[in-house]
Backbone as ProteinMPNN parsed JSONL, in Angstrom:
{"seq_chain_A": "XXXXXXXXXXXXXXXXXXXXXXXXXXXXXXXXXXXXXXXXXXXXXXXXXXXXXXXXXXXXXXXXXXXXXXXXXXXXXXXXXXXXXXXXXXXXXXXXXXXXXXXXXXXXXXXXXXXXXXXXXXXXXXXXXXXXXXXXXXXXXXXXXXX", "coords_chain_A": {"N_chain_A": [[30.535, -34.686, -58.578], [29.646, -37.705, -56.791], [26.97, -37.831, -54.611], [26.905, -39.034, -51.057], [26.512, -42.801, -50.611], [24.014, -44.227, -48.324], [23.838, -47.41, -47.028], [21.781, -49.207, -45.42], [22.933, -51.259, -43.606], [25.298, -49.9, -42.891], [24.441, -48.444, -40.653], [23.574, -50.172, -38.97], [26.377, -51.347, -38.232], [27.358, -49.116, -37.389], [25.484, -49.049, -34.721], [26.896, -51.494, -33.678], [29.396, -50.729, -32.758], [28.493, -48.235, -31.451], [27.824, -49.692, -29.662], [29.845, -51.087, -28.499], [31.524, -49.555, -27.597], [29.975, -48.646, -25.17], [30.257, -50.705, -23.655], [32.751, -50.119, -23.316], [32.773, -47.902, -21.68], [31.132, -47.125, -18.969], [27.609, -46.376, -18.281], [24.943, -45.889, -19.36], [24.486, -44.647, -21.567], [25.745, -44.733, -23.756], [24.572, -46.867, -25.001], [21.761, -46.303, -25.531], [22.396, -44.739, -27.652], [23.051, -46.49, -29.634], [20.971, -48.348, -29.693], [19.389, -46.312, -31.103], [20.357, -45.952, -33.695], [20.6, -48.56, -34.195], [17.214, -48.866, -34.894], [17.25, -46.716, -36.945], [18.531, -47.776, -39.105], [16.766, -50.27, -39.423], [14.566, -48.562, -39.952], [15.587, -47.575, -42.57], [15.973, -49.869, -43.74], [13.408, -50.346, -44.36], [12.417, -48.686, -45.269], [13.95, -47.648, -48.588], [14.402, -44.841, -49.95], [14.983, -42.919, -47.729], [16.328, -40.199, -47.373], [19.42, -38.174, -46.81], [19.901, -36.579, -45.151], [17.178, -36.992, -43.71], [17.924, -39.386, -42.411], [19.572, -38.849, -40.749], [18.042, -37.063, -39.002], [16.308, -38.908, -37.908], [17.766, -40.462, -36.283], [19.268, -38.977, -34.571], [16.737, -37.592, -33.293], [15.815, -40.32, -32.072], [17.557, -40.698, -30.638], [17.544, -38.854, -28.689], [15.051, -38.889, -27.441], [15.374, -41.212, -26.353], [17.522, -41.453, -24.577], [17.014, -39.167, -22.771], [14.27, -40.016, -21.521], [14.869, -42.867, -20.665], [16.934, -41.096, -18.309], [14.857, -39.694, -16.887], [12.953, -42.133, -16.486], [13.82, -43.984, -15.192], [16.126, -43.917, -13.977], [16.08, -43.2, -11.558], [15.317, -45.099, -10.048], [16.324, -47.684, -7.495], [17.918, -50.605, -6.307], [17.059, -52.948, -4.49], [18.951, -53.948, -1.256], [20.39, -56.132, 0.586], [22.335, -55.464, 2.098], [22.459, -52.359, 2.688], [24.831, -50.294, 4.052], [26.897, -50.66, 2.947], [28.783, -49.417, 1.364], [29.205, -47.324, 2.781], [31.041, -46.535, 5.652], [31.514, -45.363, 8.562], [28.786, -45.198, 8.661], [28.444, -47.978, 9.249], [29.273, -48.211, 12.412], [27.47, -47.132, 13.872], [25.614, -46.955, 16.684], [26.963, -49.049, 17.782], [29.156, -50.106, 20.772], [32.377, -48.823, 21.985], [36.289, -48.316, 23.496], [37.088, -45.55, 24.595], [40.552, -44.212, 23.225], [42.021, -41.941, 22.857], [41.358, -39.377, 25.3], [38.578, -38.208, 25.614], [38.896, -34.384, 25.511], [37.842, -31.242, 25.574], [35.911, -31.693, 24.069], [36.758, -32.92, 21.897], [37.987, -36.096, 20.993], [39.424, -39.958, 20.421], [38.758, -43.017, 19.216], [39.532, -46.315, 18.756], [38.622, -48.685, 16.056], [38.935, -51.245, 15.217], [41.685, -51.66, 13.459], [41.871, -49.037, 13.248], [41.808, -45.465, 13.66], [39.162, -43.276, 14.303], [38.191, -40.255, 14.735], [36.55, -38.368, 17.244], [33.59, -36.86, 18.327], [32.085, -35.263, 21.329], [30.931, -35.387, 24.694], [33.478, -34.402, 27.478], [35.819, -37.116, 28.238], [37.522, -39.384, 30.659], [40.212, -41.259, 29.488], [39.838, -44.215, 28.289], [37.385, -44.554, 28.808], [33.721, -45.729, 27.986], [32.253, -45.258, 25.207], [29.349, -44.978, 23.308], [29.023, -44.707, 19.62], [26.735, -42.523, 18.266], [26.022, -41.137, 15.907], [27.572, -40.406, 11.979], [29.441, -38.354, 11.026], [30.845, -37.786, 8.005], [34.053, -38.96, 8.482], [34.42, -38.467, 11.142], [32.975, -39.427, 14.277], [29.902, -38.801, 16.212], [29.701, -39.044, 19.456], [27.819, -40.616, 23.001], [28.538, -40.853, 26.243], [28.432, -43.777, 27.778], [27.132, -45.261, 30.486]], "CA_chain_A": [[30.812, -35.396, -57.339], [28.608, -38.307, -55.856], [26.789, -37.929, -53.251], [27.245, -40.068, -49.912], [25.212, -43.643, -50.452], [23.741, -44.798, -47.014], [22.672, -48.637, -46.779], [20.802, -49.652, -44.044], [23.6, -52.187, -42.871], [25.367, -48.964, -42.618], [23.809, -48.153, -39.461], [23.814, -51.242, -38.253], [27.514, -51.193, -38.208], [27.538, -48.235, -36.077], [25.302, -49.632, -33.767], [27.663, -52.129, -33.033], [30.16, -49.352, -33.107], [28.372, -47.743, -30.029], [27.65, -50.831, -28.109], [31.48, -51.825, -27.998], [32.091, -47.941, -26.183], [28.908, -48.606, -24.123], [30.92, -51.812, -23.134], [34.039, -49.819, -22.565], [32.754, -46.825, -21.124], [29.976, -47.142, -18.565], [26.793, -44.884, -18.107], [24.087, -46.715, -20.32], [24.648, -43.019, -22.843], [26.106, -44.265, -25.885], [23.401, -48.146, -25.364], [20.131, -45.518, -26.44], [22.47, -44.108, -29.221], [23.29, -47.628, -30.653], [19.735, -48.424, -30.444], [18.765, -45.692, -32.388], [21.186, -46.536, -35.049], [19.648, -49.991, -35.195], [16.416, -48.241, -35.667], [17.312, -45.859, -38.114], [19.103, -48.916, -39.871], [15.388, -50.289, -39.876], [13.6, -47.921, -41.011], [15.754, -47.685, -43.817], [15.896, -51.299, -44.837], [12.301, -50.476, -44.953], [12.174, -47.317, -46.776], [15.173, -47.23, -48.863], [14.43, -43.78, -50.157], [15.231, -42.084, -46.967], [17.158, -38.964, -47.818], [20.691, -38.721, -45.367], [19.067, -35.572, -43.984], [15.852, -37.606, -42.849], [18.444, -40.142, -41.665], [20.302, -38.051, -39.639], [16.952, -36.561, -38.177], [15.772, -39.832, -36.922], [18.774, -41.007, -35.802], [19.114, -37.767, -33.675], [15.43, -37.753, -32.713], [15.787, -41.311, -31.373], [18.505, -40.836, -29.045], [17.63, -37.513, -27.898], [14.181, -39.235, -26.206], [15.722, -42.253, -25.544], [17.887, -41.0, -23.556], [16.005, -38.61, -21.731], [13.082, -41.274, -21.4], [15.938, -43.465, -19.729], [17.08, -40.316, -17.259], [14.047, -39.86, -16.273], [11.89, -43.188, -15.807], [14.749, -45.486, -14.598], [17.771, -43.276, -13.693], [15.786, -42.9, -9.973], [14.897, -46.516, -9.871], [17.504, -47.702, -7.056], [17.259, -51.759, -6.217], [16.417, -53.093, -2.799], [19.822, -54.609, -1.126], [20.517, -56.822, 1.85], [23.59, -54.324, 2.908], [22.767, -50.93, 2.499], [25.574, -50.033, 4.491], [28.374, -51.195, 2.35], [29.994, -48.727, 0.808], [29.485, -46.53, 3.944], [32.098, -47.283, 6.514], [31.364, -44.757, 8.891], [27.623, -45.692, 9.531], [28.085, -49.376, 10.025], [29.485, -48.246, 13.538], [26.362, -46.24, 14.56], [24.898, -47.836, 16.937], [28.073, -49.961, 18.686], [30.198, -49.399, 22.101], [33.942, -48.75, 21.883], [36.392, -47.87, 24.595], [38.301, -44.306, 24.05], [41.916, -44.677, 22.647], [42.698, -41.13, 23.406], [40.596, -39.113, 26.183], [38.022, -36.334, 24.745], [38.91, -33.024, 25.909], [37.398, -29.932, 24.823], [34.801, -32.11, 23.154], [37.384, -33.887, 20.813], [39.07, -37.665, 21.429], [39.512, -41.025, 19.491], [38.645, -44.314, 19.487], [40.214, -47.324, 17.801], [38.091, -49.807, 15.604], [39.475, -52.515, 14.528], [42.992, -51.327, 13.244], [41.659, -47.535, 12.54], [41.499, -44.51, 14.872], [38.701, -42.49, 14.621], [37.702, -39.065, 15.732], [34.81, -38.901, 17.912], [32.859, -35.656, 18.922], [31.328, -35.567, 22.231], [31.112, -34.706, 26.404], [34.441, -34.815, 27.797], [35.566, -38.261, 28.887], [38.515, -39.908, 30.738], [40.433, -42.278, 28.531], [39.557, -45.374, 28.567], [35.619, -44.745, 29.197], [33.205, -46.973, 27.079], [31.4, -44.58, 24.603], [28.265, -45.565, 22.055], [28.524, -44.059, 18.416], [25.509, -42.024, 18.135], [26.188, -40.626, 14.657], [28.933, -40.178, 11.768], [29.513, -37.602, 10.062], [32.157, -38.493, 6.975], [35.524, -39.356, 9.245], [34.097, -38.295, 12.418], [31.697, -39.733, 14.878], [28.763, -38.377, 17.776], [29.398, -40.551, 20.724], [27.693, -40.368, 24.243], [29.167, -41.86, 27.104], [27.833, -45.251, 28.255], [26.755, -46.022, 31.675]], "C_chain_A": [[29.568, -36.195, -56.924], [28.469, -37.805, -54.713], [26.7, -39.259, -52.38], [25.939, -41.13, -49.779], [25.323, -44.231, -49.2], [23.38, -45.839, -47.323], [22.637, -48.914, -45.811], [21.764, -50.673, -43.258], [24.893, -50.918, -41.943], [25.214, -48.606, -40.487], [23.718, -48.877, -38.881], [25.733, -51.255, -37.543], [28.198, -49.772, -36.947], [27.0, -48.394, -34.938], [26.034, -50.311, -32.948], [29.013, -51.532, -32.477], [30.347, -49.153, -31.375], [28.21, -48.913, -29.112], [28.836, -51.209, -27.936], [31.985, -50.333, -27.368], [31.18, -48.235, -24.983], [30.334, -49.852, -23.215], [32.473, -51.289, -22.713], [33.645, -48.959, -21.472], [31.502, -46.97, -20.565], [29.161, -45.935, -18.361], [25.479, -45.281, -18.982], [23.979, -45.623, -21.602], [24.331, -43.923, -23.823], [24.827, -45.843, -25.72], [22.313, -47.209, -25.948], [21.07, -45.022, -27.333], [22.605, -45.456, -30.25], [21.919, -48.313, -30.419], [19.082, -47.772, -31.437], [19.198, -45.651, -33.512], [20.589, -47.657, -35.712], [18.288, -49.796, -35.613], [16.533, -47.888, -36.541], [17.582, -46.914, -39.194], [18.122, -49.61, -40.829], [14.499, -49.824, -40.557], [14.216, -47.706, -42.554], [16.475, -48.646, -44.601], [14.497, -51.139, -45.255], [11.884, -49.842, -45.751], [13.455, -46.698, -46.839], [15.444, -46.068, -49.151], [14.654, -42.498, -49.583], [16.03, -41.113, -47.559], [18.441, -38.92, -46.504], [20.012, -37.597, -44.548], [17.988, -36.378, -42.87], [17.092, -38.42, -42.135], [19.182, -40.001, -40.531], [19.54, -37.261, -38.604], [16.653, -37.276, -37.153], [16.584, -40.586, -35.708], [18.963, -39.934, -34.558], [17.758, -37.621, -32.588], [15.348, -39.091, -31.771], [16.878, -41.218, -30.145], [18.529, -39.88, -28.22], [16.32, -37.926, -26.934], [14.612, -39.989, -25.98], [16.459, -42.029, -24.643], [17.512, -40.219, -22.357], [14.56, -39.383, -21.192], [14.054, -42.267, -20.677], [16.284, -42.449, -18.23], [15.98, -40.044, -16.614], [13.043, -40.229, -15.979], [12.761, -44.163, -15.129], [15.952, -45.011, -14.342], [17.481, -42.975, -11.599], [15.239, -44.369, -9.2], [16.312, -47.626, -9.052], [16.77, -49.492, -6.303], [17.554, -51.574, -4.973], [18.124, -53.892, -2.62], [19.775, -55.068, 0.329], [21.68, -55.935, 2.255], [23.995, -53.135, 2.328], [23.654, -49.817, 3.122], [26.672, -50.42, 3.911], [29.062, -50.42, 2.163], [29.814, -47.271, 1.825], [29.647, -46.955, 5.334], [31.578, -46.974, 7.884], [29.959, -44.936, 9.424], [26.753, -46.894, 10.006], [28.633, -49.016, 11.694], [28.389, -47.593, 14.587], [25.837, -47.515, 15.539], [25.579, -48.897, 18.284], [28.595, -49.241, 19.817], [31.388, -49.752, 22.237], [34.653, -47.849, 23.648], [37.416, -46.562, 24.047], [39.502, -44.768, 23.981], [42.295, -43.174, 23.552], [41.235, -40.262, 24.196], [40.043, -38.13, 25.738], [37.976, -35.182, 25.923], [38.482, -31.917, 24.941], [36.474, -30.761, 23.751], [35.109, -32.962, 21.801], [38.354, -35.455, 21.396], [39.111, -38.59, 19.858], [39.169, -42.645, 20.318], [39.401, -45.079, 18.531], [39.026, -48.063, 17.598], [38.814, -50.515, 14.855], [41.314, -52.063, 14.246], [43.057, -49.823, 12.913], [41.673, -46.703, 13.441], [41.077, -43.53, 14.026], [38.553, -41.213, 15.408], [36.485, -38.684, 16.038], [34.408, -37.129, 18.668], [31.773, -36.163, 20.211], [31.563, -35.29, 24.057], [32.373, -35.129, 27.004], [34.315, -35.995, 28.882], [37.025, -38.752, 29.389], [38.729, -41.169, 29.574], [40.054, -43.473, 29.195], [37.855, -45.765, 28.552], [34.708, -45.638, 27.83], [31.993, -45.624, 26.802], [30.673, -45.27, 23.257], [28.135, -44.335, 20.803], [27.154, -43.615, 18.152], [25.393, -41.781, 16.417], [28.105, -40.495, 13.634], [28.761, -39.53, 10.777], [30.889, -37.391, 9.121], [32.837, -39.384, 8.206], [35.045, -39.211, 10.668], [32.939, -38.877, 13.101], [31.295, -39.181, 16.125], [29.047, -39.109, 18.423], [29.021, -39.704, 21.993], [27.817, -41.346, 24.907], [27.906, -42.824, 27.67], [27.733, -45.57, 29.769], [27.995, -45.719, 32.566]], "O_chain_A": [[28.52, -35.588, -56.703], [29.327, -37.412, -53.923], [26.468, -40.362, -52.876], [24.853, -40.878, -49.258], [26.388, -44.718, -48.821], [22.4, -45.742, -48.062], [23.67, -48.876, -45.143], [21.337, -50.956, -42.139], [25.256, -51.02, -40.771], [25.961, -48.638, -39.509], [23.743, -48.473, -37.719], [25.997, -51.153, -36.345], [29.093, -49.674, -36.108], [27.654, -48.038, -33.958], [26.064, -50.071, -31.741], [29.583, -52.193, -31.609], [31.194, -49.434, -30.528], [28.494, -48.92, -27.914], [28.922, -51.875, -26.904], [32.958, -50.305, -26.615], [31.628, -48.069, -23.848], [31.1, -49.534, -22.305], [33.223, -51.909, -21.96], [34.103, -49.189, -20.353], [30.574, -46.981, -21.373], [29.608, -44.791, -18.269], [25.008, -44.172, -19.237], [23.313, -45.948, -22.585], [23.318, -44.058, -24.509], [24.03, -45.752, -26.654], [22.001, -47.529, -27.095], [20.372, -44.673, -28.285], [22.305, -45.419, -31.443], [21.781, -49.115, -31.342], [18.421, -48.252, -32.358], [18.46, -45.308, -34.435], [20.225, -47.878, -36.867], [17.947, -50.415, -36.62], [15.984, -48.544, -37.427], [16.844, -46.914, -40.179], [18.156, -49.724, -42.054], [13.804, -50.305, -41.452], [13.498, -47.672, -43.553], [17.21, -48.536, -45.583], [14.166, -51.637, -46.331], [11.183, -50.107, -46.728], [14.03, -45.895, -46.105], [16.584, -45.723, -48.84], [14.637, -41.404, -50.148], [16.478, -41.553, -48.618], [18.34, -39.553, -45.453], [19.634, -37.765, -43.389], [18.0, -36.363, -41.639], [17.263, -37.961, -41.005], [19.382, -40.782, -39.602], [20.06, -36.833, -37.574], [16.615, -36.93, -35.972], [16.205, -41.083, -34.647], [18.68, -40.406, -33.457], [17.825, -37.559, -31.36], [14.8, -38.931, -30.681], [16.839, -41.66, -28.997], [19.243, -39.824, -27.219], [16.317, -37.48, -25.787], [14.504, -39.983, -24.754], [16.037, -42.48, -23.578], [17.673, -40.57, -21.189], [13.982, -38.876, -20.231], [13.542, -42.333, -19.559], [15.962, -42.918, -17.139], [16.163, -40.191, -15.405], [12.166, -39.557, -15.437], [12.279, -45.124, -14.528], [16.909, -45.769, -14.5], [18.293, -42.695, -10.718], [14.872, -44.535, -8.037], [17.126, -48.228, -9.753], [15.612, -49.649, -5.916], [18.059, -50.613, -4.392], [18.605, -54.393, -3.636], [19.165, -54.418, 1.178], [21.546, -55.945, 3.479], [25.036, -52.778, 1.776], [23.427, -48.631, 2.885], [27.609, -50.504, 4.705], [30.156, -50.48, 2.724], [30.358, -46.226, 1.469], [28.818, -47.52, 6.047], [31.177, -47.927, 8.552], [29.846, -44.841, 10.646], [25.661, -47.096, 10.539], [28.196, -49.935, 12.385], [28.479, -47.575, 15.815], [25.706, -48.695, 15.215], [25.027, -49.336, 19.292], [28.544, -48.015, 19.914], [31.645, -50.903, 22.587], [34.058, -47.196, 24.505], [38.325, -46.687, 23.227], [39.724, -45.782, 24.643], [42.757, -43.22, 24.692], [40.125, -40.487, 23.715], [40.692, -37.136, 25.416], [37.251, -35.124, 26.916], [38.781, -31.81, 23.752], [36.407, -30.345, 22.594], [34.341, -33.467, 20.982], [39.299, -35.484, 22.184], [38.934, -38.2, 18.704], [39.3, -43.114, 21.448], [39.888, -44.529, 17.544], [38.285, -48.248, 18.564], [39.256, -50.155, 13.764], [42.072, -52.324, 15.18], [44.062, -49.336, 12.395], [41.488, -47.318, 14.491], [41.797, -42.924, 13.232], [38.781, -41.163, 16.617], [35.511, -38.653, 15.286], [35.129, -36.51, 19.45], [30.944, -37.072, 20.163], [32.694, -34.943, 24.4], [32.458, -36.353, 27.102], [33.523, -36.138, 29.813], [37.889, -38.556, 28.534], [37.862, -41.812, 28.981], [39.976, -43.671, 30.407], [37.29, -46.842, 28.361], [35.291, -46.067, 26.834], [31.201, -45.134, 27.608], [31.257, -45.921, 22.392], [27.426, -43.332, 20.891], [26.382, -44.495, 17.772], [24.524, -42.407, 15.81], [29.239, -40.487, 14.113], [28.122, -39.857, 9.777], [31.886, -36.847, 9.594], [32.258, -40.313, 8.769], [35.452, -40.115, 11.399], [31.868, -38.827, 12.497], [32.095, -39.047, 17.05], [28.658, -40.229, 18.092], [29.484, -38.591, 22.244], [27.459, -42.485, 24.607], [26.734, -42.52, 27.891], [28.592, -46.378, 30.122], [28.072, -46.194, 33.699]]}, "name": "protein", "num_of_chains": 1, "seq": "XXXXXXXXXXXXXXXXXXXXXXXXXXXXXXXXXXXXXXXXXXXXXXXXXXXXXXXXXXXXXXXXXXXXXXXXXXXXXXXXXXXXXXXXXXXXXXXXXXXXXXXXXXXXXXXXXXXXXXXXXXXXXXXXXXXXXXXXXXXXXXXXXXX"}
């Protein structure tokens, strides 16, 4: 029985392999394994004599720091944005003054924003009173009454 011949295009081929999952499947994972493929690929266009063991070493060895060398020098690296409030709903209202929808008793009411009704924690208030979002916690918001 032959044994299994590796050529260096080989590995290339899987590279491209993993970068078309990277491209399906996000998470930058499988991008450091299809680099280290195109490495390994490298090193053995350069030294054809690799053995598949060694090839399977390096290939292994390369994506096991690259990856971890990715998680932790650039996995905590978070960019600067003009609306760090976007994808939290809940603490673009901090801050604003709404008028109660329904009247807080026992320390619970609602307000309406915009087309939504909220539930608002805070000092009992006749309906109608004009309360300022202090805080929000998930679905719910702190309000103290206004003037």
């Amino acid at each position: 029985m032959d044994a299994l011949v590796v050529v260096f295009w080989y590995w290339w081929v899987l590279a491209v392999a993993l970068l078309v999952v990277e491209l399906l499947v996000p998470g930058f994972f499988f991008l450091w394994m299809s680099a280290s493929a195109l490495l390994t690929g490298l090193l053995l266009w350069l030294i054809p004599a690799l053995s598949m063991d060694m090839q399977i070493f390096i290939f292994s060895s390369f994506s096991i720091i690259a990856i971890v060398a990715w998680k932790k020098f650039f996995k905590n690296v978070s960019s600067a944005t003009d609306q760090p409030l976007l994808n939290k709903r809940g603490q673009q209202y901090v801050g604003r003054v709404f008028n109660l929808y329904e009247a807080i008793e026992n320390g619970q009411g609602k307000i309406k924003v915009d087309d939504t009704l909220w539930k608002v924690h805070g000092e009992d208030c006749p309906l109608g009173s004009k309360v300022k979002v202090v805080a929000s916690r998930g679905t719910v918001f702190d309000v103290e009454k206004v003037g």
